[in-house]
C-alpha positions as CSV (number, residue, x, y, z in Angstrom):
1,X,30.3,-11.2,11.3
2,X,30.0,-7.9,9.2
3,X,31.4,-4.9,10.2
4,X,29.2,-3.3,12.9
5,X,29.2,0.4,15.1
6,X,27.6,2.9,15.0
7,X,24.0,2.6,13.4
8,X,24.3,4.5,10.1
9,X,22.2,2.4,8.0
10,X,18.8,0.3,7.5
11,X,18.2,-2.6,9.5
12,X,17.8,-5.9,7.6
13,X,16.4,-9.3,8.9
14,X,20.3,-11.1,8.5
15,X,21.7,-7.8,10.2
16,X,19.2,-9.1,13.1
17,X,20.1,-12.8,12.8
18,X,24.0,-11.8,13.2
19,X,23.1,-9.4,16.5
20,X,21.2,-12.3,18.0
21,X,23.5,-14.8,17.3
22,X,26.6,-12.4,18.6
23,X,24.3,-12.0,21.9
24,X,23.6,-15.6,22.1
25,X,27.6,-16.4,22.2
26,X,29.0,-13.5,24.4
27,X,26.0,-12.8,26.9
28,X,26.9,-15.5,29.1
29,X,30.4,-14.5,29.2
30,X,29.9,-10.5,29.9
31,X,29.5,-8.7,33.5
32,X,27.4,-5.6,34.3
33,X,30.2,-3.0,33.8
34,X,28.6,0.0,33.4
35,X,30.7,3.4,33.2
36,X,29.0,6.2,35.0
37,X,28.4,9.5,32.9
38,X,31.2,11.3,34.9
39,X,33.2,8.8,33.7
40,X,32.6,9.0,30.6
41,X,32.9,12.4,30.4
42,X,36.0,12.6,32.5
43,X,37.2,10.1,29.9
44,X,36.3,12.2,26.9
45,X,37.5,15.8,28.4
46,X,40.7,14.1,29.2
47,X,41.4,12.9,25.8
48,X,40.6,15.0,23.8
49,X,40.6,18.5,23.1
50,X,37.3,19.9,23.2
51,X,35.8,23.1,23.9
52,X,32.2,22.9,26.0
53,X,29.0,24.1,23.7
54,X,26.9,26.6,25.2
55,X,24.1,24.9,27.4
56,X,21.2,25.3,25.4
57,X,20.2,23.6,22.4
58,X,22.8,20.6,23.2
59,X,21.7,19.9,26.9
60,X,18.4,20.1,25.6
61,X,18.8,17.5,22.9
62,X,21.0,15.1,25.2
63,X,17.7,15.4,27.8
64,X,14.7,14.6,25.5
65,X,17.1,12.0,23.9
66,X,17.1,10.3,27.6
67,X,13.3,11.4,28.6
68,X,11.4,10.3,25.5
69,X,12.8,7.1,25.3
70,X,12.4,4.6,28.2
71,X,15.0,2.6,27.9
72,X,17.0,5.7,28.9
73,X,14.6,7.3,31.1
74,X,14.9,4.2,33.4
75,X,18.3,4.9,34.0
76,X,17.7,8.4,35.7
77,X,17.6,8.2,39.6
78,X,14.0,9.1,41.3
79,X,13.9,12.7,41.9
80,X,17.2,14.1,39.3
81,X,16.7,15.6,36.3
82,X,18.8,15.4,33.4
83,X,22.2,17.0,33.8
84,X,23.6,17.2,30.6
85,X,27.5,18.5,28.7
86,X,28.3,18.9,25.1
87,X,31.6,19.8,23.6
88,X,33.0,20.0,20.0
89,X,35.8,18.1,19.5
90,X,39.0,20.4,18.6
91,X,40.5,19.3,15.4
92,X,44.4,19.2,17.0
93,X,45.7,17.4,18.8
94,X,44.0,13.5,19.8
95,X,41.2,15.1,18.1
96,X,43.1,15.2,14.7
97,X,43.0,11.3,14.2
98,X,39.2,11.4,14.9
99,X,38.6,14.0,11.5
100,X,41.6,12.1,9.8
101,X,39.4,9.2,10.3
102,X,35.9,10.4,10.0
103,X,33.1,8.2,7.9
104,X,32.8,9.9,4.3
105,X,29.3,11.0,5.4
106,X,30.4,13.1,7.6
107,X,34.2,14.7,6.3
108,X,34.1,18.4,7.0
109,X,31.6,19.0,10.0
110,X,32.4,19.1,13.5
111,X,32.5,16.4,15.9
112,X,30.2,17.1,18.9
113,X,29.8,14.8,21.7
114,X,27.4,15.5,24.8
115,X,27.2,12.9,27.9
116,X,24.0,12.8,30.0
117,X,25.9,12.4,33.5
118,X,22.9,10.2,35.3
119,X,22.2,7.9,32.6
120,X,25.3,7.5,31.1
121,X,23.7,8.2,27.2
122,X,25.8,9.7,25.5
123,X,25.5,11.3,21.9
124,X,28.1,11.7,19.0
125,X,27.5,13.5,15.5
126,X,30.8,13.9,13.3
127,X,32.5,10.7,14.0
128,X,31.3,6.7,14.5
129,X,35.1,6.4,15.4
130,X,34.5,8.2,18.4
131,X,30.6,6.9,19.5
132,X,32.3,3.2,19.0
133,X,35.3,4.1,21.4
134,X,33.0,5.6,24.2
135,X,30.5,2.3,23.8
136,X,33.4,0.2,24.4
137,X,34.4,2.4,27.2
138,X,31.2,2.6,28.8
139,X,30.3,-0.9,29.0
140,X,26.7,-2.6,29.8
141,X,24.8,-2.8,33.0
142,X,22.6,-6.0,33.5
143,X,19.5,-4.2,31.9
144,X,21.7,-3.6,28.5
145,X,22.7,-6.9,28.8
146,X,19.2,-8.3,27.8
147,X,19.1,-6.6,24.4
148,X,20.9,-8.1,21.9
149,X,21.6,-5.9,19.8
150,X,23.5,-3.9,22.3
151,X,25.3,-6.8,23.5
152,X,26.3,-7.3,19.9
153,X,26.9,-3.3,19.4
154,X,29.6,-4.1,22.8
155,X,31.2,-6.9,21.1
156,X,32.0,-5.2,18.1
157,X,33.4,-2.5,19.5
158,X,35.5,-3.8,22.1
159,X,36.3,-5.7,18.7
160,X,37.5,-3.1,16.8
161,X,39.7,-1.5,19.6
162,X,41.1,-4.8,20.2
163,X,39.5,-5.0,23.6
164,X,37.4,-8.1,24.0
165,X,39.5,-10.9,25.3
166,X,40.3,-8.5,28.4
167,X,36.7,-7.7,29.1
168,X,35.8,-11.7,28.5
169,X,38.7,-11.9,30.9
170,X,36.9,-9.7,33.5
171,X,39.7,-6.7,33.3
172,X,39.2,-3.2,32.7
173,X,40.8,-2.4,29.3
């Protein structure tokens, strides 16, 4: 299979046929595992460096990107709103590997991650590093788990931390 992570680039029909093929092979051997977006943000903050953007513009952007889009939506309890954190990732540090290794595209700008803490979406500009890690950390619940192309997304990046065999193995990597 190609290299897959973060979606930087058009779709084709044999990027489709790889996805769906990847989902066909591994669906039956994943587990809901779902992080929760405290987790994931505890999991970021205690990584890495960061320093929290203001609330505005980010939380706004992490909100609509989880309102306007149902797959997301779904995921927000009846009755909560979106509760939302952004930070830049410092350049020091854990964070220093992250610009060392940053996709051409984006060398020079900041990293900036926000987690939507009911949904568990979460957003990264700067770095496909960094969105693959906290896919593989967050895992799929059994909703995810029907759309290939997220299985497939999982797959590869549990692949490319080295991380599969223990999830196909039902442990926490």
């Amino acid at each position: 299979m190609g290299k897959l992570h973060m979606l930087t680039r058009k779709v084709s029909p044999e990027m489709i046929r790889e996805w769906k093929n990847t989902s066909a092979t591994y669906r039956p051997l994943l587990h809901p595992n779902k992080k929760t977006g405290r987790e994931i943000l505890a999991y970021l903050t205690g990584k890495y460096p960061v320093r929290e953007l203001p609330a505005g513009s980010i939380n706004e952007v992490i909100s609509d990107n989880v309102l306007l889009n149902d797959c997301n939506a779904r995921k927000i309890p009846a009755g909560k709103i979106p509760e939302a954190a952004g930070f830049i990732i410092e350049n020091t540090g854990t964070g220093k590997h992250l610009y060392e290794n940053q996709d051409e595209f984006f060398r020079g700008i900041s990293i900036i991650a926000g987690v939507e803490l009911h949904s568990a979406y979460f957003i990264v500009e700067g770095s496909s590093l960094l969105w693959d890690e906290l896919f593989a950390f967050r895992g799929l619940d059994e909703e995810d788990l029907t759309n290939y192309y997220l299985v497939a997304e999982y797959v590869a990046c549990l692949r490319r931390f080295d991380q599969l065999d223990c999830v196909l193995a039902g442990k926490t990597p």
